[in-house]
N, C-alpha and C positions, 0 to 999 in steps of 0.2 A: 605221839608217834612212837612206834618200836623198831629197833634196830635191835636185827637178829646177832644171834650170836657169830655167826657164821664173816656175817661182814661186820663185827668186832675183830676178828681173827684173821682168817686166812687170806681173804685179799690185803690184809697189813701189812701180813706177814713177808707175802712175797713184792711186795713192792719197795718194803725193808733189804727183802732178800738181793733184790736189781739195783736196789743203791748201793750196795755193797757191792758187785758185781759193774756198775759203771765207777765206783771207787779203784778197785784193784785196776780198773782199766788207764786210769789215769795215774797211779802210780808207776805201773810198768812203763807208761812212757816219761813220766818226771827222771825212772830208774836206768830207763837206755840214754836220756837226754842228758843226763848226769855222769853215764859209765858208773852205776853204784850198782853195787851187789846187787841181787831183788832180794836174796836171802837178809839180808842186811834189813832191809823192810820186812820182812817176814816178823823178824825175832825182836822187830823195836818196841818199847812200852814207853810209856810216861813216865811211870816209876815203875821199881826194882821189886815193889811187891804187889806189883800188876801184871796180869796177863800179856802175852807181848799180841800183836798182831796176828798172828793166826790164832791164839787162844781168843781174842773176841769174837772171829767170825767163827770159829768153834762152838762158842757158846748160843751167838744169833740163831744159828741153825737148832742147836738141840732144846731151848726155847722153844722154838715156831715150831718141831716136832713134836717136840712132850708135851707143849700145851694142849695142841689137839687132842692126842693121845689120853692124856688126863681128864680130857672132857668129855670123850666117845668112848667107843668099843674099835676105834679101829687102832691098828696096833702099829706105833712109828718106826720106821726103822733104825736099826742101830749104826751109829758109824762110829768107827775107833778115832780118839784125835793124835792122829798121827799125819798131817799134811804139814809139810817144811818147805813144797812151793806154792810158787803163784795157778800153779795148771793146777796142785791136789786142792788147794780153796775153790779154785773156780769149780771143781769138780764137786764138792763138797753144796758150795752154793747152791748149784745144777739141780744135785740131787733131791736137795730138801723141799727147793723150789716143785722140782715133780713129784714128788711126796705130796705134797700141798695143793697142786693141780687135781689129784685123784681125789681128795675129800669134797661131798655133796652137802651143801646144804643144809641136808634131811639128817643129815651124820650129827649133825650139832642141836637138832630140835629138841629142848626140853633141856639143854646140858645148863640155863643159867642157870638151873637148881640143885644140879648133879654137887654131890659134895664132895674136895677136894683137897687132900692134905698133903703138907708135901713138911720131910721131915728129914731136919739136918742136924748136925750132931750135936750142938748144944740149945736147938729148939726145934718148937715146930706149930704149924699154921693150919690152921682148917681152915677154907670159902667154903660159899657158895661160888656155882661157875663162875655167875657173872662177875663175882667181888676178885676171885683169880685172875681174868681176864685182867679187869681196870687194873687192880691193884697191886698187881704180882706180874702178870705174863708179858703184859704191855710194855709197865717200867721198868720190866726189867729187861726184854727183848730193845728197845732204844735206848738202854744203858750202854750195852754191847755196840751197836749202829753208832752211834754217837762217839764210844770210845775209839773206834777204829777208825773214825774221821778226823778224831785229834790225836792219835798216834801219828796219821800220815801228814796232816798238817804241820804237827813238830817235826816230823824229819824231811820237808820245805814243800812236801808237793801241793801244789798249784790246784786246793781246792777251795769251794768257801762254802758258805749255807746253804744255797740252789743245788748243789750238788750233796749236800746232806740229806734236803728236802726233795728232790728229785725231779725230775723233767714235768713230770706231770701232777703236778701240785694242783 
């Protein structure tokens, strides 16, 4: 059996995307329920040389973007990370999400072969798509998901796995 590349991708991506977006939703109310900052959530990390809260879903989004992007010819859009609230993430979310809505299919036919480099300053990687996908886009797109669920869980909100894994498991 083959499973496209298409639904390796984009429908992950955005259902990644909605858990992050039913995340932030139960933060804001941990955050009114609490009387705490939301910015205070915003800016929390695990550790001190970790990304805080808005740089993960910074990164979830430019993931799910760039992967496609790097697989097609269609071209992601850019977004600056400059969101310091709960509305500029959600907005953020929103957008990558319809970003993602607009990609066919057909956009992704042939891309498990497309070759793929992606080059950071002291290395760099060449896939094939598919091997980017698994082994790159994936782990590294529920690196970000995952890390944004234990930032909010340390700073006490009232999540657990169901809600990491999502309504519709």
């Amino acid at each position: 059996m083959t499973v496209s590349m298409y639904k390796l991708s984009v429908p992950v991506f955005i259902r990644g995307l909605r858990v992050l977006a039913g995340l932030l939703d139960k933060a804001e109310a941990h955050a009114a329920e609490k009387k705490m900052p939301l910015e205070d959530l915003v800016n929390a990390r695990l550790a001190p040389d970790m990304l805080p809260l808005s740089g993960q879903i910074q990164r979830v989004s430019d993931t799910a973007k760039n992967a496609i992007a790097r697989l097609t010819d269609v071209a992601a859009p850019s977004f600056p990370d400059v969101e310091t609230s709960f509305a500029e993430l959600r907005e953020r979310i929103a957008k990558t999400i319809a970003f993602l809505e607009t990609v066919k299919p057909s956009d992704l036919d042939g891309s498990e072969t497309r070759e793929v480099t992606l080059t950071f300053p002291k290395m760099k990687f060449t896939f094939a798509g598919d091997d980017y996908v698994l082994k790159f886009a994936l782990p590294n797109f529920f690196f970000h998901v995952a890390t944004t669920h234990d930032i909010l869980r340390n700073q006490g909100v009232g999540i657990g796995k169901l809600d990491y894994l999502g309504a519709s498991i």
